[in-house]
C-alpha positions as CSV (number, residue, x, y, z in Angstrom):
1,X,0.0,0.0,0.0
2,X,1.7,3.2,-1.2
3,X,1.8,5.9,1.3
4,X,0.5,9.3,0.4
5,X,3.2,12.2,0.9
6,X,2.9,14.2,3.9
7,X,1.7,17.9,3.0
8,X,4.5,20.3,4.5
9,X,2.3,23.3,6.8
10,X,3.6,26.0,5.2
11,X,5.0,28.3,7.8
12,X,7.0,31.9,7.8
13,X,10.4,31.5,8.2
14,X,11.0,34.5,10.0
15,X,8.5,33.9,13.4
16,X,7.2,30.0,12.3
17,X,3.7,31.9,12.0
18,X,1.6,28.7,10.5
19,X,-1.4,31.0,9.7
20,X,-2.5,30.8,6.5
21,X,-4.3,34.0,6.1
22,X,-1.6,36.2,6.9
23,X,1.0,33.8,5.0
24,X,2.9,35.6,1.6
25,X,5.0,33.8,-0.5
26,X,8.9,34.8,-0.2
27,X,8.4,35.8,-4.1
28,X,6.4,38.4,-3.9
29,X,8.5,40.3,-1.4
30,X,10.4,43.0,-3.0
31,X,14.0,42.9,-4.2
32,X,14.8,44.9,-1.5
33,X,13.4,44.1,1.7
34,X,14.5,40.4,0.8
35,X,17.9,41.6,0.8
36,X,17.3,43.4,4.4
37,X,15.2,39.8,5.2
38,X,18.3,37.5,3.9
39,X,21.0,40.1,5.9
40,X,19.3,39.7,9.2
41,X,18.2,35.8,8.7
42,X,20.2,33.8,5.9
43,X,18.2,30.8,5.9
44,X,15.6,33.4,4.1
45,X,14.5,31.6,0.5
46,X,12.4,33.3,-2.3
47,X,10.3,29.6,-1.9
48,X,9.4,29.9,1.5
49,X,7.2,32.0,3.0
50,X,6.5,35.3,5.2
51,X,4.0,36.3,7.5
52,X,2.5,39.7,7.0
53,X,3.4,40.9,10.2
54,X,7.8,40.5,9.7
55,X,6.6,41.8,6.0
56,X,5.5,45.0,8.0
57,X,8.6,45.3,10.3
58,X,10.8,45.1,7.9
59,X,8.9,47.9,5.6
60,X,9.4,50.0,8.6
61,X,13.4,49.1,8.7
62,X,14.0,49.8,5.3
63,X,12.2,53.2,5.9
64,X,14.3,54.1,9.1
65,X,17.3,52.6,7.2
66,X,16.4,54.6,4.0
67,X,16.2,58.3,6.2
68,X,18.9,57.8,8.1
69,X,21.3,56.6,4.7
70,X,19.7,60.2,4.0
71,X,20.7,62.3,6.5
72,X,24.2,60.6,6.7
73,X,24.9,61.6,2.8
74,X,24.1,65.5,3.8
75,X,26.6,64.8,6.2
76,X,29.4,63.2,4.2
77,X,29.0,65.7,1.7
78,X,29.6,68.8,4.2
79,X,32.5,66.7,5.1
80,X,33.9,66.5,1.9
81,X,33.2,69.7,0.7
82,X,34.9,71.5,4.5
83,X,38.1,68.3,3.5
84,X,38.4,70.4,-0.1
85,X,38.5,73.6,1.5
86,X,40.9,72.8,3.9
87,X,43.2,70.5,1.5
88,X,43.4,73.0,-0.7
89,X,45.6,76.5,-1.2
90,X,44.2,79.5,0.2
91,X,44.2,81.7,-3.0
92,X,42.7,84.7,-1.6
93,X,45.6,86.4,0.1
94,X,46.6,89.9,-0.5
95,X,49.0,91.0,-3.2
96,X,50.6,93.9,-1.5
97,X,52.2,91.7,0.8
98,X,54.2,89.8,-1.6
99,X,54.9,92.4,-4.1
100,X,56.5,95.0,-0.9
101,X,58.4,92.4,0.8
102,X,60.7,92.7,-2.3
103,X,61.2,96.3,-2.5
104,X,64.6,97.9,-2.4
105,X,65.4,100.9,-0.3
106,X,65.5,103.2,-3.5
107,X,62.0,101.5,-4.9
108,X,60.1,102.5,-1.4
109,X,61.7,106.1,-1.7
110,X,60.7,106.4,-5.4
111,X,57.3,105.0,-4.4
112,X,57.0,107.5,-1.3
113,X,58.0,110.5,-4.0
114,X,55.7,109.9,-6.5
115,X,53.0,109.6,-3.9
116,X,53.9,112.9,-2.2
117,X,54.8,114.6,-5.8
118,X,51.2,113.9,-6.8
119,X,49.8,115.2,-4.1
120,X,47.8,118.5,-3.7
121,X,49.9,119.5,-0.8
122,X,53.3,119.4,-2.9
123,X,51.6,121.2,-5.9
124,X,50.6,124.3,-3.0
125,X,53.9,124.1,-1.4
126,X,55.8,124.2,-4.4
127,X,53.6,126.9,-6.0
128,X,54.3,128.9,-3.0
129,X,57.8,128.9,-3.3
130,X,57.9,129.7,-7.3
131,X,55.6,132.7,-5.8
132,X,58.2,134.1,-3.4
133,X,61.0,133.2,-5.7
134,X,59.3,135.8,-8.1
135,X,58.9,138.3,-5.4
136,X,62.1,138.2,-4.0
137,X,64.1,138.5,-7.2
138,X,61.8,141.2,-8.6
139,X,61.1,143.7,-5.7
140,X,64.5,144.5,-4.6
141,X,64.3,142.8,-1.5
142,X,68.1,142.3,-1.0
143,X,70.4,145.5,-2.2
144,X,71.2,142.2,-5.7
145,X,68.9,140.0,-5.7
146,X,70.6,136.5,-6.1
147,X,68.2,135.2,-10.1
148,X,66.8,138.6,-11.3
149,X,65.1,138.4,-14.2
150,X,64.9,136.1,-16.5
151,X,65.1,134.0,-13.4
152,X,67.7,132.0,-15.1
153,X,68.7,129.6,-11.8
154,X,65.2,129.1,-11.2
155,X,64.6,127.9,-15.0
156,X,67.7,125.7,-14.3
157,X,66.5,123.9,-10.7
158,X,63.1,123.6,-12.5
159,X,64.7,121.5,-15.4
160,X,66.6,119.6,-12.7
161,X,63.4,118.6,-10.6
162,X,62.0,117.8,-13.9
163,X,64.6,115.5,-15.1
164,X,64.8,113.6,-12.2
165,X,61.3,113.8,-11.1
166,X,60.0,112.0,-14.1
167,X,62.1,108.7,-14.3
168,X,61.1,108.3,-10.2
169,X,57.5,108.8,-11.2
170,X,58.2,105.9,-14.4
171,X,59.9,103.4,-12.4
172,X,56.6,104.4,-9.3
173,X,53.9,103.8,-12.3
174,X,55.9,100.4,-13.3
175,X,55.1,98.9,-9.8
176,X,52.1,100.1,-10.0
177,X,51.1,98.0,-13.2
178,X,53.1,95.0,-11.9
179,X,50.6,95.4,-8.9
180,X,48.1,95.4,-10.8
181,X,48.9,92.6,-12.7
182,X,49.8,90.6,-9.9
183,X,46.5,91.6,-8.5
184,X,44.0,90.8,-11.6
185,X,45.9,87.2,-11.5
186,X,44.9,86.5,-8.0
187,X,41.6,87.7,-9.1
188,X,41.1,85.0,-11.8
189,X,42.6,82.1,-9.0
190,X,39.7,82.8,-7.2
191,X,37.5,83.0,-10.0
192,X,38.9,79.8,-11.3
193,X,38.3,78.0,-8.1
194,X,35.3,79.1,-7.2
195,X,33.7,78.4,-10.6
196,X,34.7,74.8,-10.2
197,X,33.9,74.8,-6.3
198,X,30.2,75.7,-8.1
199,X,30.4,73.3,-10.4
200,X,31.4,70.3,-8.1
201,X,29.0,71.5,-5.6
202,X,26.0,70.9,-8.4
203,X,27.3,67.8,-9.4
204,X,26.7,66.7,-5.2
205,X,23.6,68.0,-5.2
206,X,22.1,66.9,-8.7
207,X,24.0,63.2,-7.4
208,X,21.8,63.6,-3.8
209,X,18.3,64.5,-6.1
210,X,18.9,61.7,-8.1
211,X,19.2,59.0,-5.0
212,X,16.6,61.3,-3.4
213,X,14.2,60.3,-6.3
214,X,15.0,56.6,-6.4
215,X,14.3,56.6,-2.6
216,X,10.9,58.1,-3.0
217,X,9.8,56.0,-5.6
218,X,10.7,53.0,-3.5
219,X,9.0,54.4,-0.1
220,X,6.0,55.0,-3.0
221,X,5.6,51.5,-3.7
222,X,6.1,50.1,-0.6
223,X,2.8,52.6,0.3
224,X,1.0,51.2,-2.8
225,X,1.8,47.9,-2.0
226,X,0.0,48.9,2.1
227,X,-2.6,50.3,0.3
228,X,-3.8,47.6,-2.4
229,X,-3.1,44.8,0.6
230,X,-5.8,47.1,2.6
231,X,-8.3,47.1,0.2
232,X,-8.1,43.2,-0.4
233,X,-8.0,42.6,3.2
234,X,-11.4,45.0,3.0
């Protein structure tokens, strides 16, 4: 007499639940919370089956797990984006302080008599003293006065100051532009790096909406999924 094979109970392989109404097939679990299942239990086979009630509490995992995988990414990226900062050269230092350190003796006064020669206080000073060389030599103040008229010597100390006034002024204007030059090339260094700070910062956050979208769509279906068993159960 042939024996008739015993009918396996089926049973969730999580709790042993042996209810049959609140039984669901391993298969129809999704790809992810099997993965979360099979982590935490590694006996956990697509052809066994799950009660509804582990089905639930590992929804709820995968949710926690999903927000705090969130909040830690906001995190890391601060991180990374303070590690840049700090791993990187400072570009935003001032100019003046590299350009003077290198000055001569000669260059500082040449830079100090071009700043005083273009001055309003130099133009009244010395526009006093062509005035009372005028008077003096044309007056008679002394019994001969020392550059009478024509005011030959004071054509001739004019024509000095002149002479060596304007290459001190030249070599004061060629710092200048070297400053400036020095200046509008720390100016695009910064430019440079910021731009690309920009454009690695919206490459993060486009990277973080994308995972952010993905997420909600899975959270999504995972509510659909509540929803539909809901209405059957109803």
């Amino acid at each position: 007499m042939n024996k008739k094979p015993l009918k396996i109970k089926p049973t969730c392989q999580i709790c042993g639940c042996d209810q049959r109404r609140e039984l669901y097939h391993a298969s129809l679990v999704r790809p992810v919370l099997a993965d979360l299942i099979h982590n935490e239990h590694g006996s956990f086979v697509e052809d066994g089956w799950i009660c509804n009630k582990d089905i639930q509490k590992y929804r709820h995992q995968y949710v926690q797990h999903l927000l705090q995988t969130e909040k830690g990414e906001i995190s890391s990226l601060e991180q990374e984006v303070i590690d840049s900062l700090r791993q990187q050269e400072i570009l935003a230092t001032n100019p003046d302080t590299e350009l003077f350190a290198g000055l001569t003796f000669g260059q500082r006064m040449a830079d100090q008599f071009a700043q005083l020669a273009g001055s309003w206080g130099f133009i009244f000073t010395f526009s006093g003293v062509l005035v009372i060389w005028i008077i003096v030599n044309t007056i008679n103040v002394f019994k001969q006065p020392f550059d009478p008229y024509p005011y030959i010597l004071l054509n001739l100390v004019l024509s000095c100051i002149a002479a060596l006034q304007a290459p001190i002024i030249m070599m004061s204007q060629g710092r200048q532009e070297a400053r400036d030059r020095l200046h509008a090339r720390r100016d695009y260094q910064v430019n440079l790096k910021a731009e690309l700070e920009i454009r690695h910062l919206h490459q993060k956050v486009d990277h973080l909406l994308m995972h952010q979208w993905e997420r909600l769509v899975e959270i999504q279906d995972i509510q659909l999924e509540l929803i539909n068993e809901i209405k059957n159960r109803t």
